[in-house]
PyMOL commands that place a pseudoatom at each C-alpha (Angstrom):
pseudoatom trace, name=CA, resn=UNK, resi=1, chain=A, elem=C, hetatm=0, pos=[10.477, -15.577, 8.407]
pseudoatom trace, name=CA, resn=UNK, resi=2, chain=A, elem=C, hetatm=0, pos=[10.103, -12.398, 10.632]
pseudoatom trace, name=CA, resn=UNK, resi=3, chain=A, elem=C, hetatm=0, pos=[6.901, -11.423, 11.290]
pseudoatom trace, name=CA, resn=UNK, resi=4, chain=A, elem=C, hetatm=0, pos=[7.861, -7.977, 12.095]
pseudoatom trace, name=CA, resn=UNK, resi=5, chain=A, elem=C, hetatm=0, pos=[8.927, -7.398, 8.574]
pseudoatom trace, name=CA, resn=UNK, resi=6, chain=A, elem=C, hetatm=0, pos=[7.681, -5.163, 6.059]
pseudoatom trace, name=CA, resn=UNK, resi=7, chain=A, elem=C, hetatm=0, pos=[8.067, -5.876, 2.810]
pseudoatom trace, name=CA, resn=UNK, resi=8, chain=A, elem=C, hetatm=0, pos=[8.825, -2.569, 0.529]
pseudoatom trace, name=CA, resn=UNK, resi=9, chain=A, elem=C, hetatm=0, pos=[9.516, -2.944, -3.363]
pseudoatom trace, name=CA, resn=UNK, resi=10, chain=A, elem=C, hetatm=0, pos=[13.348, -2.641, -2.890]
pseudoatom trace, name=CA, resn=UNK, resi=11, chain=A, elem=C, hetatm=0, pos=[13.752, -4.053, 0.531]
pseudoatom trace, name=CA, resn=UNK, resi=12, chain=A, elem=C, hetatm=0, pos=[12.235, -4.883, 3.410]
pseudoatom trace, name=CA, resn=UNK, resi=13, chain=A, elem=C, hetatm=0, pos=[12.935, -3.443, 7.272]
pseudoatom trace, name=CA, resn=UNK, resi=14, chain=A, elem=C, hetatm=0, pos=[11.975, -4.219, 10.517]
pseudoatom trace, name=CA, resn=UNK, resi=15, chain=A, elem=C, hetatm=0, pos=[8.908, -2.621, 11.834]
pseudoatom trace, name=CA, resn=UNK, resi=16, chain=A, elem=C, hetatm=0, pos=[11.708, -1.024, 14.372]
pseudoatom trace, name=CA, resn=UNK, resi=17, chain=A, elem=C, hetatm=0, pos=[13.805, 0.273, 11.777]
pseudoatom trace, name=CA, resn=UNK, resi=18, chain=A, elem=C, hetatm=0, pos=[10.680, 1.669, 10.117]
pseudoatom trace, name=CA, resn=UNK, resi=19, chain=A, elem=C, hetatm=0, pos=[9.690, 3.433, 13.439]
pseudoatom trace, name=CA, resn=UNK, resi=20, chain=A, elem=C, hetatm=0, pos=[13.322, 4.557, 13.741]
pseudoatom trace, name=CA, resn=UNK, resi=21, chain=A, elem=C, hetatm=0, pos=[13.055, 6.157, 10.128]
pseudoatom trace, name=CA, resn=UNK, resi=22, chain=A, elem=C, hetatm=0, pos=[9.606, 7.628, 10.802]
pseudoatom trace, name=CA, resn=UNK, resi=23, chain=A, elem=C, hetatm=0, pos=[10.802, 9.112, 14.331]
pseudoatom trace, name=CA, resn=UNK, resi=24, chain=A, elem=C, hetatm=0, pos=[13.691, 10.483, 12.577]
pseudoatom trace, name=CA, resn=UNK, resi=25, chain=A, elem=C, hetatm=0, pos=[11.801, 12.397, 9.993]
pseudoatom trace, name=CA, resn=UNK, resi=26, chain=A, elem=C, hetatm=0, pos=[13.169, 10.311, 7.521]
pseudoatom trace, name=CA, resn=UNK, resi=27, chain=A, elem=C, hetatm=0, pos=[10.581, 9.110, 4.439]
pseudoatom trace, name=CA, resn=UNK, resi=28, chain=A, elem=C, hetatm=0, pos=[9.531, 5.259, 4.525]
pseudoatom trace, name=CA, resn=UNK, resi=29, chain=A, elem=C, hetatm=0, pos=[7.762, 3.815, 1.657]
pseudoatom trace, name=CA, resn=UNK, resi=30, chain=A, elem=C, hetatm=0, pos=[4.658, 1.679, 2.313]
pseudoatom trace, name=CA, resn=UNK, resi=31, chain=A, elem=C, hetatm=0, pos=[2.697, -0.022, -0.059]
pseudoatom trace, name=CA, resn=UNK, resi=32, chain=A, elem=C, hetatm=0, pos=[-1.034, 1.903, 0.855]
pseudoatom trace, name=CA, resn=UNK, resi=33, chain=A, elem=C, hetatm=0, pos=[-0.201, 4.547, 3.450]
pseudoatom trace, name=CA, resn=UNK, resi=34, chain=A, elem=C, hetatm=0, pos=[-3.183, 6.296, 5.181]
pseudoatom trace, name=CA, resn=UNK, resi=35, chain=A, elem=C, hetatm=0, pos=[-3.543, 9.836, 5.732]
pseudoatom trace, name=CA, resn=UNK, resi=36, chain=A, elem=C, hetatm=0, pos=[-6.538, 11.634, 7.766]
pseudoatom trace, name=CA, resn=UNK, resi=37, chain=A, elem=C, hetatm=0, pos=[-7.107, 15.251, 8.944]
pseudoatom trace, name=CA, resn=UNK, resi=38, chain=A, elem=C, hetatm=0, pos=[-9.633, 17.796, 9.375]
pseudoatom trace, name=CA, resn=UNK, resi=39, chain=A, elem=C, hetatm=0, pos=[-9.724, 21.430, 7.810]
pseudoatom trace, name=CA, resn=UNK, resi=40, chain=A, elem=C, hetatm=0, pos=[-8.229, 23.694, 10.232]
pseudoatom trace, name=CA, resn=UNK, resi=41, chain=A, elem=C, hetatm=0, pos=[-4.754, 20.707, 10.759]
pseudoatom trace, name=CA, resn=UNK, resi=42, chain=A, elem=C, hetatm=0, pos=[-2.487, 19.316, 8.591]
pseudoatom trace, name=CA, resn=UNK, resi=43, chain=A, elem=C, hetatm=0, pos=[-3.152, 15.798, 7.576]
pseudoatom trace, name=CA, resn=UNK, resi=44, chain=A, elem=C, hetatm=0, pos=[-1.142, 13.017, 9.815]
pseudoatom trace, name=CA, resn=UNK, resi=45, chain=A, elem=C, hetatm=0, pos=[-0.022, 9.810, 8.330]
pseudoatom trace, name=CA, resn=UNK, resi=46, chain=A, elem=C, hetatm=0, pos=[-0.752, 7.090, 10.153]
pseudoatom trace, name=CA, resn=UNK, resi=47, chain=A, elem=C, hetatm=0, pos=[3.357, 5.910, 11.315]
pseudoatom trace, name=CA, resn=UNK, resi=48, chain=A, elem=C, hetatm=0, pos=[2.746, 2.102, 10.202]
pseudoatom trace, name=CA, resn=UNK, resi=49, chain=A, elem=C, hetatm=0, pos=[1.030, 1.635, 7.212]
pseudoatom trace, name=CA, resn=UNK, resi=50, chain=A, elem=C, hetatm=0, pos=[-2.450, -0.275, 8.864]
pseudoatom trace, name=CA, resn=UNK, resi=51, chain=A, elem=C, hetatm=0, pos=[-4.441, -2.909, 7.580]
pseudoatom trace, name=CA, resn=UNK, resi=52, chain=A, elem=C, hetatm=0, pos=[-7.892, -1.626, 6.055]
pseudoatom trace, name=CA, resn=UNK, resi=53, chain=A, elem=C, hetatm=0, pos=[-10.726, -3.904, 5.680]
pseudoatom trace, name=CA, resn=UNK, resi=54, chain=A, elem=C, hetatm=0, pos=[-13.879, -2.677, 3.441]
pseudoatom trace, name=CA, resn=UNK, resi=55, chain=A, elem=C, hetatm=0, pos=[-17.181, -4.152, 3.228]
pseudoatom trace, name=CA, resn=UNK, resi=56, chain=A, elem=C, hetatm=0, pos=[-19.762, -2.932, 0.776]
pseudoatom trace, name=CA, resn=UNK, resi=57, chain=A, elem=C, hetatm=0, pos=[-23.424, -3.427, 0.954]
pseudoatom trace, name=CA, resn=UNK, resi=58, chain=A, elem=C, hetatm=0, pos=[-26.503, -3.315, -1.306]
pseudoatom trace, name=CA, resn=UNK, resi=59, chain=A, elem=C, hetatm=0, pos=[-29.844, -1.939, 0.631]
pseudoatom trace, name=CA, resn=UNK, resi=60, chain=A, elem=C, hetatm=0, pos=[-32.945, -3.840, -1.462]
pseudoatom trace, name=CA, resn=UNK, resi=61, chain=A, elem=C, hetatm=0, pos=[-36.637, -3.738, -0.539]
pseudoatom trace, name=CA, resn=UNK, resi=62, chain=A, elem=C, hetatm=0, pos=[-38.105, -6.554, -1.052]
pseudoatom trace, name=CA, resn=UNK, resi=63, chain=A, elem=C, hetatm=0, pos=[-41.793, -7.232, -1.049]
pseudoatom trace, name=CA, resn=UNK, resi=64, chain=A, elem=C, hetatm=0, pos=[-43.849, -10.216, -0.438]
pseudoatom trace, name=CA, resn=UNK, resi=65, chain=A, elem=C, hetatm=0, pos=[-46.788, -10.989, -2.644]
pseudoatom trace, name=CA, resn=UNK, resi=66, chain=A, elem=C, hetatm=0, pos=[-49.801, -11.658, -1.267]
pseudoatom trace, name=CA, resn=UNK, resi=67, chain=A, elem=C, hetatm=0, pos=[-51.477, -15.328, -2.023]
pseudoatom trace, name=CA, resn=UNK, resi=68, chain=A, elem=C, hetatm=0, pos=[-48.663, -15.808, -5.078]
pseudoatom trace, name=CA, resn=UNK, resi=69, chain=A, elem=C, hetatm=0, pos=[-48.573, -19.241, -5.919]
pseudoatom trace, name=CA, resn=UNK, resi=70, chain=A, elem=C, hetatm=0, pos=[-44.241, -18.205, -6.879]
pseudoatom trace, name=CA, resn=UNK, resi=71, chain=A, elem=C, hetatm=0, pos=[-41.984, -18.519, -4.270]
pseudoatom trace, name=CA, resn=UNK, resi=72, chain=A, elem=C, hetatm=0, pos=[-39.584, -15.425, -3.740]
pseudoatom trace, name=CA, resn=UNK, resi=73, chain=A, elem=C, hetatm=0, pos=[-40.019, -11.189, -3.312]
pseudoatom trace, name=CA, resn=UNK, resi=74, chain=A, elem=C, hetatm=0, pos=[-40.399, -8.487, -5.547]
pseudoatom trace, name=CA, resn=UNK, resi=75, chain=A, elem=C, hetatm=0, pos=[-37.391, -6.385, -5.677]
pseudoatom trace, name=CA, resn=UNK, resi=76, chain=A, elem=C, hetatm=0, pos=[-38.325, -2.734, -5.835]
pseudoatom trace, name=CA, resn=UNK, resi=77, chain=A, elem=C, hetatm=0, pos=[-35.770, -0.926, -4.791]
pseudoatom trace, name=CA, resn=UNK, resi=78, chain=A, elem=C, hetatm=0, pos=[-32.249, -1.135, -5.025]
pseudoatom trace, name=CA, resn=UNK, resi=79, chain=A, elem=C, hetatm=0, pos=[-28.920, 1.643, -3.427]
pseudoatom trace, name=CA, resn=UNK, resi=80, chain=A, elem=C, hetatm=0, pos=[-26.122, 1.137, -2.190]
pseudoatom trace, name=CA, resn=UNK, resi=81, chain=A, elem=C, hetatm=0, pos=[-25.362, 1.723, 1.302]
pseudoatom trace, name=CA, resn=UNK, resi=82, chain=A, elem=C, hetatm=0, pos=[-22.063, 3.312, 3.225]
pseudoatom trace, name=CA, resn=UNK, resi=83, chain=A, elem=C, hetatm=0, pos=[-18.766, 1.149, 3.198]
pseudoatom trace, name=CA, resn=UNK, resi=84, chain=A, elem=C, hetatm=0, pos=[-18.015, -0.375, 6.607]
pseudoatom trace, name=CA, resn=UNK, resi=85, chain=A, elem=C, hetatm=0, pos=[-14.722, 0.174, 7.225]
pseudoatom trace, name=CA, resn=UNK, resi=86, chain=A, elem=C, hetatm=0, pos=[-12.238, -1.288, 9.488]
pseudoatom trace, name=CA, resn=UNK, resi=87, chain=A, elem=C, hetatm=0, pos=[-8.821, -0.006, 9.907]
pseudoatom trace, name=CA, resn=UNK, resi=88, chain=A, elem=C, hetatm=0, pos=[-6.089, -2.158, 12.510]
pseudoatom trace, name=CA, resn=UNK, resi=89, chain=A, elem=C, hetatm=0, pos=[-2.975, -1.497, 13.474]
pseudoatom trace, name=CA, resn=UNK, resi=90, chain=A, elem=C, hetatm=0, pos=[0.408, -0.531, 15.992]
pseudoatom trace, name=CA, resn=UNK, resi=91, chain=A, elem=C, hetatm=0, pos=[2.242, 2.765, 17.108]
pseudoatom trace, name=CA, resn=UNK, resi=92, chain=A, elem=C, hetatm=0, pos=[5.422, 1.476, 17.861]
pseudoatom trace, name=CA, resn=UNK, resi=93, chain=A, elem=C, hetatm=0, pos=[8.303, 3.419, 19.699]
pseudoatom trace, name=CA, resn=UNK, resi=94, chain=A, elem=C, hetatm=0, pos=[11.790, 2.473, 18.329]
pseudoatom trace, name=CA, resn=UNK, resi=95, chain=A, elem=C, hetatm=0, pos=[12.785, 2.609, 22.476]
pseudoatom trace, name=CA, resn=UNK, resi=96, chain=A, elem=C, hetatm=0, pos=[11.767, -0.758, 23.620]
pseudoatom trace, name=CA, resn=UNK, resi=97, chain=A, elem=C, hetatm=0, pos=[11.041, 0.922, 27.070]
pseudoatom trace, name=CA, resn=UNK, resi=98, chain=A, elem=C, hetatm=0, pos=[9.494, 3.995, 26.181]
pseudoatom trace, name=CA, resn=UNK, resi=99, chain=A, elem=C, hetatm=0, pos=[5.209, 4.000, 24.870]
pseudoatom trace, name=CA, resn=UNK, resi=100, chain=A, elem=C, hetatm=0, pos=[4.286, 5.229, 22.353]
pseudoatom trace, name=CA, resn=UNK, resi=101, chain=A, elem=C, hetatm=0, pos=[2.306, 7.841, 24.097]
pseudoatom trace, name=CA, resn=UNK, resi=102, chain=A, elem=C, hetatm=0, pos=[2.757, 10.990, 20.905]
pseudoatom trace, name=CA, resn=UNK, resi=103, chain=A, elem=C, hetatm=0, pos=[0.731, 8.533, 18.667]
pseudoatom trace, name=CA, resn=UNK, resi=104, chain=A, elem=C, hetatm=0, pos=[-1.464, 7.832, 20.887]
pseudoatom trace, name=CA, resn=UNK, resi=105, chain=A, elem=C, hetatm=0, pos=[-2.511, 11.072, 21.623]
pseudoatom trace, name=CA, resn=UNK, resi=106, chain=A, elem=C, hetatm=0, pos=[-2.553, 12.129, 18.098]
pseudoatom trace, name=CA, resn=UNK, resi=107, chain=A, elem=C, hetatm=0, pos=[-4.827, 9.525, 17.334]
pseudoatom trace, name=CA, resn=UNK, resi=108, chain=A, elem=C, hetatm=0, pos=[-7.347, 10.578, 20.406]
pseudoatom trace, name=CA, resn=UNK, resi=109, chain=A, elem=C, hetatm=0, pos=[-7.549, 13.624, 19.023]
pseudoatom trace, name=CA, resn=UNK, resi=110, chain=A, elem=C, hetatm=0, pos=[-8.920, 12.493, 15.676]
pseudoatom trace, name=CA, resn=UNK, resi=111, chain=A, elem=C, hetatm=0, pos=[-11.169, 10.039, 16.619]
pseudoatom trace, name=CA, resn=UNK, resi=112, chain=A, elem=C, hetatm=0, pos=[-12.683, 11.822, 19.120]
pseudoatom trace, name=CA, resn=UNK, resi=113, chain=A, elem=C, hetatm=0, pos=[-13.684, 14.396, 16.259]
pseudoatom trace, name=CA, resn=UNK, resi=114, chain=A, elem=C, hetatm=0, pos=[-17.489, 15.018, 16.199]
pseudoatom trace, name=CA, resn=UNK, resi=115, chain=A, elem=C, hetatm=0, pos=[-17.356, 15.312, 12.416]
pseudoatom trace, name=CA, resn=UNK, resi=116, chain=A, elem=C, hetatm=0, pos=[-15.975, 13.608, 9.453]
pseudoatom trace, name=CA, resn=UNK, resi=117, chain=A, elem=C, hetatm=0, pos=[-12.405, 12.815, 8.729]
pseudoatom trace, name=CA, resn=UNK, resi=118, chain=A, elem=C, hetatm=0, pos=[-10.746, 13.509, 5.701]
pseudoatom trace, name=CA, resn=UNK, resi=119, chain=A, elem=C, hetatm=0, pos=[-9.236, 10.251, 4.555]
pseudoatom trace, name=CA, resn=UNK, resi=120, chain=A, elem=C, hetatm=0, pos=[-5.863, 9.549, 1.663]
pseudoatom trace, name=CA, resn=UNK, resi=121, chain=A, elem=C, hetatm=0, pos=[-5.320, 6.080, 0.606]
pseudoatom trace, name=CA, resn=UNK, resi=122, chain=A, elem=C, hetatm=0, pos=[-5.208, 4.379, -2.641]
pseudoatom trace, name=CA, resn=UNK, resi=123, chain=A, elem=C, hetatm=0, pos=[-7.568, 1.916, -1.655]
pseudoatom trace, name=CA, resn=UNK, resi=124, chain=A, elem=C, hetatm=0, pos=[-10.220, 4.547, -0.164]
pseudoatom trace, name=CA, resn=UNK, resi=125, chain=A, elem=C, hetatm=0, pos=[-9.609, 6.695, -3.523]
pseudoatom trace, name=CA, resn=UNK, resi=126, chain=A, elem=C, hetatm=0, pos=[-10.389, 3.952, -5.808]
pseudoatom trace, name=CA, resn=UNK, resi=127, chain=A, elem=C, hetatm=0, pos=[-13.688, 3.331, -4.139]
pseudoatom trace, name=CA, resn=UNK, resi=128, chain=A, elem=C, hetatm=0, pos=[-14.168, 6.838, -4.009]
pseudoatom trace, name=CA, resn=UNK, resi=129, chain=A, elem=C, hetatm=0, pos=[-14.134, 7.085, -0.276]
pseudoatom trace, name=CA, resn=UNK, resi=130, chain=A, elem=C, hetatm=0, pos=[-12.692, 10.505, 0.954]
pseudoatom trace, name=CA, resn=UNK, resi=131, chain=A, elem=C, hetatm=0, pos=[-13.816, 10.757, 3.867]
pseudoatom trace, name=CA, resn=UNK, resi=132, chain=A, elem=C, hetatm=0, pos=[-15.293, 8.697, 7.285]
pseudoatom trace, name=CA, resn=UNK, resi=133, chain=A, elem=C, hetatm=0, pos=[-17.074, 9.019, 10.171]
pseudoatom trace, name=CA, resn=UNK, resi=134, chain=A, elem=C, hetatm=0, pos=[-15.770, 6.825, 12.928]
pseudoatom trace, name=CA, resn=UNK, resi=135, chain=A, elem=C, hetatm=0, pos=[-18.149, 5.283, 15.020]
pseudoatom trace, name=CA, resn=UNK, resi=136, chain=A, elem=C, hetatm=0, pos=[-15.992, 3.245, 17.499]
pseudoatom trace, name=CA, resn=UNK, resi=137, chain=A, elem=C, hetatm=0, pos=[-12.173, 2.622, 18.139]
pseudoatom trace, name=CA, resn=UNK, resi=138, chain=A, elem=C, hetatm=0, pos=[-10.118, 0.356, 20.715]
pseudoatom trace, name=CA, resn=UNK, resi=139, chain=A, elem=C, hetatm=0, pos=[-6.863, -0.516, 22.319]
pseudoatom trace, name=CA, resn=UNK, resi=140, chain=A, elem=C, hetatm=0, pos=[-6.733, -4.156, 22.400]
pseudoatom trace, name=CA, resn=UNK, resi=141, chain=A, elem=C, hetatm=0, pos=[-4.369, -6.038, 24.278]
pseudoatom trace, name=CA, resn=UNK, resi=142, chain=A, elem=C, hetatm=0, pos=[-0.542, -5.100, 23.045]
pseudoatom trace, name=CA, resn=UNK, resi=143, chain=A, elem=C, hetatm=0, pos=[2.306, -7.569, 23.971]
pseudoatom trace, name=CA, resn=UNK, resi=144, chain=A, elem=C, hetatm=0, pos=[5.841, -5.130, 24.766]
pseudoatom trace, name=CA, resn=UNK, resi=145, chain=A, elem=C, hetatm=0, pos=[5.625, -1.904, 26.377]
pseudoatom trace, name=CA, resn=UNK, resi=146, chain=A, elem=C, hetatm=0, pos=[6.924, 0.248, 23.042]
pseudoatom trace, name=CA, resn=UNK, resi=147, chain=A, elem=C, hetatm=0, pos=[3.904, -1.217, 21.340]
pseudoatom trace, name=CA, resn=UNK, resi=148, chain=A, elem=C, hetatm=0, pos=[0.201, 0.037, 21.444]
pseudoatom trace, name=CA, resn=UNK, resi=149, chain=A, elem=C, hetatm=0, pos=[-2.450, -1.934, 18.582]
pseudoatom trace, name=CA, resn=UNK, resi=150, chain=A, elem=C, hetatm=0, pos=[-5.382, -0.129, 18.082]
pseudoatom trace, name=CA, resn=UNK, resi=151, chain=A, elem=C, hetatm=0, pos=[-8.832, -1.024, 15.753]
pseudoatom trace, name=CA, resn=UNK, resi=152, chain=A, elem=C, hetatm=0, pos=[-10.922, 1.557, 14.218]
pseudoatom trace, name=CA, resn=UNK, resi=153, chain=A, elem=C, hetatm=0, pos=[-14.889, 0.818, 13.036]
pseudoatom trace, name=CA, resn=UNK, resi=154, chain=A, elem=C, hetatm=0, pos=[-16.011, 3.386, 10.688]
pseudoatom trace, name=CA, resn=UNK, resi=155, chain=A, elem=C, hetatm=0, pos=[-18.675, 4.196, 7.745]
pseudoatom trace, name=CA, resn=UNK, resi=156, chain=A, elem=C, hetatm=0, pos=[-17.915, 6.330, 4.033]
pseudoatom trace, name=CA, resn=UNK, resi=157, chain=A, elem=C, hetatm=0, pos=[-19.211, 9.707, 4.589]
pseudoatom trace, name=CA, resn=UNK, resi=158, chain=A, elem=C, hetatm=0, pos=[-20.744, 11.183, 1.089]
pseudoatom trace, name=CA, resn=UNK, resi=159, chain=A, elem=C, hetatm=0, pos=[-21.468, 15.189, 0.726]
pseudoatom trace, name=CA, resn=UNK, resi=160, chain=A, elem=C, hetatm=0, pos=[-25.136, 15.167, 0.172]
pseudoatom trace, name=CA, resn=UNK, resi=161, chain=A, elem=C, hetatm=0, pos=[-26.818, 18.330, -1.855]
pseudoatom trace, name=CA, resn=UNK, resi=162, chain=A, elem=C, hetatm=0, pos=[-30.380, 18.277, 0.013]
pseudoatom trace, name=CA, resn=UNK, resi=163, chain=A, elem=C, hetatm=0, pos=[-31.865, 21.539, -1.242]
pseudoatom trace, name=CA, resn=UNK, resi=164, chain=A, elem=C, hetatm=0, pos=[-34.706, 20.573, -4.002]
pseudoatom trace, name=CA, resn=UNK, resi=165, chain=A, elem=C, hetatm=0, pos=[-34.562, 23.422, -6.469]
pseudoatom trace, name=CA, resn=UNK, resi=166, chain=A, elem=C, hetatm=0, pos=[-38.355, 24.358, -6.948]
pseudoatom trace, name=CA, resn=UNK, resi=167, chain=A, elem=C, hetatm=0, pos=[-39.364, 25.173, -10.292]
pseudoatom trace, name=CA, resn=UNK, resi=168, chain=A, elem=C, hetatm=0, pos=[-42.326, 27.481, -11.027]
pseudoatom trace, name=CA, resn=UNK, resi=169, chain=A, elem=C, hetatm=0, pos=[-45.087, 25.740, -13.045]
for i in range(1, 169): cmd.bond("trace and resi %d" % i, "trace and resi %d" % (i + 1))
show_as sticks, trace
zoom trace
C-alpha cells in the first residue's frame, strides 16, 4: 500500500498528483476539505485536505462538603468549555526540488492574525464551530525538500452578546 495515497470516492491519486491538480487550478475532491479566511480576503483552502483532531470539554464546579460522612462533591455548576482543536498536515510542491514556499507564506499570514479565523469544514459545521482562534502553530521536522508538515493548536471562538438589557422596574 502507498502511503502517499489519497483515497477519493472514485479513485484515489498520489498526494503528487493531487498537488499537481491543485497547482494547476484544477478541482480535487477531498473527503473534509478546510477553508479559513478573514473579512477583508477571500477564503483559502488548505491544498491537502489536513487531519483535524477535536476535543470537547465539560467545565463543573464541584464542591466539597464539610464533615459529610458521603464520599464525593456537590456538582453545582455545569458549561461547556471551547473545543481544542488540532489541525496537522503538508504543503507539498509537485517539483521534488522546489519548497513549497507560496503555502507557506499563505499560511503565516493567517496564523499570525491577531483575531479570529473564519473556519469551513464539515466536521467544524456539525459541531457548530465557525470560527478559531489559534493559539500556537509549528513546522516540525519534514523529510524531502518539496515537503513542509505543519501542526496548528487552536480553541472554538463563539460571538458573545455581553450588553445586559436593563429593564426599568
Amino acid at each position: 500500500m502507498n502511503f502517499n495515497t489519497i483515497f477519493t470516492k472514485n479513485n484515489n491519486i498520489t498526494v503528487r498528483d493531487a498537488s499537481n491538480l491543485i497547482q494547476s487550478g484544477q478541482p480535487v475532491s477531498m473527503v473534509l476539505p478546510l477553508w479559513i479566511g478573514i473579512k477583508e480576503n477571500p477564503e483559502w483552502m488548505f491544498p491537502i485536505e489536513p487531519l483535524i483532531s477535536i476535543t470537547g470539554k465539560n467545565v463543573i464546579i464541584k464542591r466539597n462538603v464539610s464533615k459529610s460522612e458521603r464520599r464525593g462533591t456537590v456538582k453545582e455548576r455545569w458549561a461547556q468549555d471551547d473545543f481544542s482543536i488540532n489541525i496537522q498536515g503538508k504543503f507539498v510542491h509537485p517539483d521534488l526540488n522546489i519548497y513549497p514556499e507560496n503555502d507557506v507564506q499563505k499560511f503565516m499570514y493567517y496564523v499570525k492574525q491577531k483575531r479570529a479565523l473564519n473556519v469551513k469544514n464539515e466536521l467544524l459545521a456539525m459541531l457548530d464551530i465557525h470560527q478559531i482562534v489559534i493559539e500556537n502553530y509549528s513546522f516540525p521536522f519534514s523529510k524531502g525538500e518539496n515537503i513542509q508538515n505543519f501542526s496548528i493548536d487552536a480553541f472554538s471562538d463563539d460571538l458573545f452578546e455581553l450588553f445586559i438589557e436593563v429593564k426599568n422596574v
